[in-house]
DSSP file (Angstrom, degrees, kcal/mol; ACC not computed):
  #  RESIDUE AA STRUCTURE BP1 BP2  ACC     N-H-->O    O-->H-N    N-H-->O    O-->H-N    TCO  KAPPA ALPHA  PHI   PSI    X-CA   Y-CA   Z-CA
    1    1 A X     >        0   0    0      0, 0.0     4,-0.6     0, 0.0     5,-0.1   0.000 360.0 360.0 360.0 -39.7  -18.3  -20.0   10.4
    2    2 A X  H >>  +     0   0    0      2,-0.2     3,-4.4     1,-0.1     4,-2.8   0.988 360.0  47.8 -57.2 -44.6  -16.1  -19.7    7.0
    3    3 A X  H >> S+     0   0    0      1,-0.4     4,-2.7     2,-0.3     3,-1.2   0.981 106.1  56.3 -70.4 -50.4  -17.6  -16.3    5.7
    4    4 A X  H 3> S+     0   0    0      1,-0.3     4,-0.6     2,-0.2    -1,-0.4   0.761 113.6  43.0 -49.4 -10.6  -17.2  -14.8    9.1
    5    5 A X  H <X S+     0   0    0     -3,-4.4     4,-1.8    -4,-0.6    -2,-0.3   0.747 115.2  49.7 -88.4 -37.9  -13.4  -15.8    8.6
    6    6 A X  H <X S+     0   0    0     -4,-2.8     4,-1.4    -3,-1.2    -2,-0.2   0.806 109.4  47.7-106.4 -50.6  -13.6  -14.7    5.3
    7    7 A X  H  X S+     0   0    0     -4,-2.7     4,-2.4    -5,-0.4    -1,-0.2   0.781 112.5  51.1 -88.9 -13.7  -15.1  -11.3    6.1
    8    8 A X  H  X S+     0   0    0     -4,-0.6     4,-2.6    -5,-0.3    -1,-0.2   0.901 107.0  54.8 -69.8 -52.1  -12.5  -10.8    8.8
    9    9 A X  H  X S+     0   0    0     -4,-1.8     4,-0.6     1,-0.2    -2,-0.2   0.632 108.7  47.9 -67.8  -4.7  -10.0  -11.6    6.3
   10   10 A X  H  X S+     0   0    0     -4,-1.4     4,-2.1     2,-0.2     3,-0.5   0.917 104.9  56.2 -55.3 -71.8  -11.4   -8.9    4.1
   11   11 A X  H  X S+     0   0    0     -4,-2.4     4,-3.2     1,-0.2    -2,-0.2   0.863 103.5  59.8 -35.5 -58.6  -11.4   -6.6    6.6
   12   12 A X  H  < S+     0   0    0     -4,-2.6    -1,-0.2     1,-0.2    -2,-0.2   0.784 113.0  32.8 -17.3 -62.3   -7.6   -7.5    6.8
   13   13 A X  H >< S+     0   0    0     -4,-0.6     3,-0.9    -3,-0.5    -1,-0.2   0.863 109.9  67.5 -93.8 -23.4   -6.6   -6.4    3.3
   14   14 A X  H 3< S+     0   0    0     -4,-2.1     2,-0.6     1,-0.3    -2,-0.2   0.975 114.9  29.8 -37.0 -69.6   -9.2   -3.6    3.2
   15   15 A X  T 3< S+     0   0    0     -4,-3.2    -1,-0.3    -5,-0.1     2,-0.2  -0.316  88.3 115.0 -93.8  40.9   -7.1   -1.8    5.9
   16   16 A X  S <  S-     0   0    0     -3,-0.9     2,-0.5    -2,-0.6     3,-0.1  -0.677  70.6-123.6-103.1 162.9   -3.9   -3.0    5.1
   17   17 A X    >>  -     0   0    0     -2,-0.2     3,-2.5     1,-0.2     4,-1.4  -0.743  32.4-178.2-115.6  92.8   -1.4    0.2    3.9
   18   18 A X  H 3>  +     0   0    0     -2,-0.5     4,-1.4     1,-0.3     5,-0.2   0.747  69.2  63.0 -64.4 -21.2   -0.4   -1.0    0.8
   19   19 A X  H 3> S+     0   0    0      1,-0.3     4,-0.9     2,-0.1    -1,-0.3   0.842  89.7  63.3 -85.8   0.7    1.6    1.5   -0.1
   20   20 A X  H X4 S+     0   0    0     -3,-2.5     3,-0.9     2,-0.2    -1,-0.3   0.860 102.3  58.5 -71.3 -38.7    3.9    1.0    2.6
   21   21 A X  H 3< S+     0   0    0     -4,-1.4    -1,-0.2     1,-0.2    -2,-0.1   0.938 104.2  47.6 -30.7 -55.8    4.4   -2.3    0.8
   22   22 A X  H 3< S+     0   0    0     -4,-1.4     2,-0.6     2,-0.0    -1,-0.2   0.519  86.8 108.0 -73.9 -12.0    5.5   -0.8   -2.5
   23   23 A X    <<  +     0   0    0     -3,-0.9     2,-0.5    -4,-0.9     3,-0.1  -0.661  37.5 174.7 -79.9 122.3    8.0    1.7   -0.9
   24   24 A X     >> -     0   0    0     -2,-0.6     4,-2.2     1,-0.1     5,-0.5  -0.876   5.1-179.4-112.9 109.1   11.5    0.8   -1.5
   25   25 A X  H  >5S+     0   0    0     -2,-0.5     4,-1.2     1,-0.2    -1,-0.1   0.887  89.4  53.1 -77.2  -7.4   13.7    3.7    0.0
   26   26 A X  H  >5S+     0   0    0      2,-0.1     4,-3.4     3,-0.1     5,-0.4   0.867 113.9  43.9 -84.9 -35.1   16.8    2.0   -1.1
   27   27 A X  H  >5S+     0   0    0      1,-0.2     4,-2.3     2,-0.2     5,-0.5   0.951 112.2  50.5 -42.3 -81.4   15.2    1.8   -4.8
   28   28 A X  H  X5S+     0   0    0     -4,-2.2     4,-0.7     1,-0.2    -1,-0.2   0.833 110.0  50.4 -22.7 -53.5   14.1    5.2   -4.5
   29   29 A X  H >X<S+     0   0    0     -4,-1.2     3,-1.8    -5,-0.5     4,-0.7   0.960 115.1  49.4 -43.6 -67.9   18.0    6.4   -3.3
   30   30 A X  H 3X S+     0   0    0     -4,-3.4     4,-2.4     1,-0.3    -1,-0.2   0.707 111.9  40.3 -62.1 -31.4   19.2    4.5   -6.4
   31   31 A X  H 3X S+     0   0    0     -4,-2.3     4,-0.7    -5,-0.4    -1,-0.3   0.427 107.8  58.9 -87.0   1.5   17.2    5.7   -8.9
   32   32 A X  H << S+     0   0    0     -3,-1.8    -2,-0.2    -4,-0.7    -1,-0.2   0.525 114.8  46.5 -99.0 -16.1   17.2    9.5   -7.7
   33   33 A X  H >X S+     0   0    0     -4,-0.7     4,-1.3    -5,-0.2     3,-0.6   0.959 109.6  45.2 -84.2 -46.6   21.0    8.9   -8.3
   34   34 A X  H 3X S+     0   0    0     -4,-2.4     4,-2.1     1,-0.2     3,-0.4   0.873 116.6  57.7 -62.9 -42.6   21.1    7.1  -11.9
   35   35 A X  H 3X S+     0   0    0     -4,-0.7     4,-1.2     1,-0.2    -1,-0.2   0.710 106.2  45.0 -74.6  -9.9   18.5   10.1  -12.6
   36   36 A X  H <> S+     0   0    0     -3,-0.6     4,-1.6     2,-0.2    -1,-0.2   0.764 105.4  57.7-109.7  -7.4   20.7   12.5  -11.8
   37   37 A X  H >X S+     0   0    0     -4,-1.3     4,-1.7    -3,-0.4     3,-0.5   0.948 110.0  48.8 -54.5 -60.6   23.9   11.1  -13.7
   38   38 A X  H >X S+     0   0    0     -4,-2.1     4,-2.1     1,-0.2     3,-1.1   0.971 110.1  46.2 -75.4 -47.4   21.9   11.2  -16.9
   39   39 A X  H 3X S+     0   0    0     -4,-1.2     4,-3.1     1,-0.2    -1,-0.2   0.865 110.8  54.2 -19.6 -59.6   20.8   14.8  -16.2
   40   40 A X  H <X S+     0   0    0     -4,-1.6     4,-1.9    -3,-0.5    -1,-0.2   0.796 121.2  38.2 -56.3 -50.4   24.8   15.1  -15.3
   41   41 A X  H <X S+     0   0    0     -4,-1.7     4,-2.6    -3,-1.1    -1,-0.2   0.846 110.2  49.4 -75.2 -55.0   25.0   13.6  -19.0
   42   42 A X  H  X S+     0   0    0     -4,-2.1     4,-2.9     2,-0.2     3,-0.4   0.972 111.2  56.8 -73.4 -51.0   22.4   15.1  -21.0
   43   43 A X  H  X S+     0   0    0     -4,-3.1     4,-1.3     1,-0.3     5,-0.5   0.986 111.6  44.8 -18.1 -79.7   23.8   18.7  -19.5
   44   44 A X  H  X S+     0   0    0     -4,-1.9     4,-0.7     1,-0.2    -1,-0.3   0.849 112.2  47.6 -28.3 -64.8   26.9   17.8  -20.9
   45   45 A X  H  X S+     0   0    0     -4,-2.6     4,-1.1    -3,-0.4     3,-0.4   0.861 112.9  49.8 -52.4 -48.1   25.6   16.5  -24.4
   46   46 A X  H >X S+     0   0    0     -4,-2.9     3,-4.6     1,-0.2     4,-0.8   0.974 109.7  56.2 -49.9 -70.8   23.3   19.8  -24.8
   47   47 A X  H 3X S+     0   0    0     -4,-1.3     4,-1.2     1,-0.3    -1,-0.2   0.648 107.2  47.2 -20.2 -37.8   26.7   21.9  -23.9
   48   48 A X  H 3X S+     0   0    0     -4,-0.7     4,-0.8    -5,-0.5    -1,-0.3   0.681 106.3  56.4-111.5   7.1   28.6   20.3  -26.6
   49   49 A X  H XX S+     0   0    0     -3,-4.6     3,-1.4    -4,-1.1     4,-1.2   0.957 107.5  51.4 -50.1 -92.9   26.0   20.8  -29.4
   50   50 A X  H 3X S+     0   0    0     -4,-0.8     4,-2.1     1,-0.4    -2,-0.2   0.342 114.0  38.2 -73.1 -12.9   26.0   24.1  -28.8
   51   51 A X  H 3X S+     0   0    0     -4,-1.2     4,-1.1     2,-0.2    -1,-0.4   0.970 114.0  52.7 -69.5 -52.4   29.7   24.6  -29.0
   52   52 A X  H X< S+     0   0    0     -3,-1.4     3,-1.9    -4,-0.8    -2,-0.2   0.901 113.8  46.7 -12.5 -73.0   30.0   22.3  -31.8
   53   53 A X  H 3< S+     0   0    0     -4,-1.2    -1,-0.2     1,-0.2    -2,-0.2   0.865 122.0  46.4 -40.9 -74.4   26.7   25.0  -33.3
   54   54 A X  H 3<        0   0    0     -4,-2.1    -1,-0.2     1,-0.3    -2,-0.2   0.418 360.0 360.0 -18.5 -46.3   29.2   27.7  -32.1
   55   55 A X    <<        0   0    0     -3,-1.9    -1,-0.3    -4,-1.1    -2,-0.2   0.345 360.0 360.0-101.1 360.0   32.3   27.1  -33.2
């Protein structure tokens, strides 16, 4: 009786869609924003080396 409970519960996590677990779309949001402020940043930084070089 157990291991047929057991193998059902197998089945269970076998077919589960873990990655729907792992998805956080508010995560995702927040970190596609903070990655594009440091882009924003590093743009910036490059820019004023190269006046800096320039000038």
């Amino acid at each position: 009786m157990d291991i047929d409970n057991e193998l059902v519960m197998l089945e269970k996590i076998a077919n589960f869609r873990w990655e729907s677990l792992f998805t956080d779309e508010k995560h995702e949001k927040e970190l596609k924003v903070e990655i594009e402020k440091r882009t924003r940043c590093l743009i910036k930084v490059i820019s004023l080396r190269i006046k800096s070089k320039i000038i």
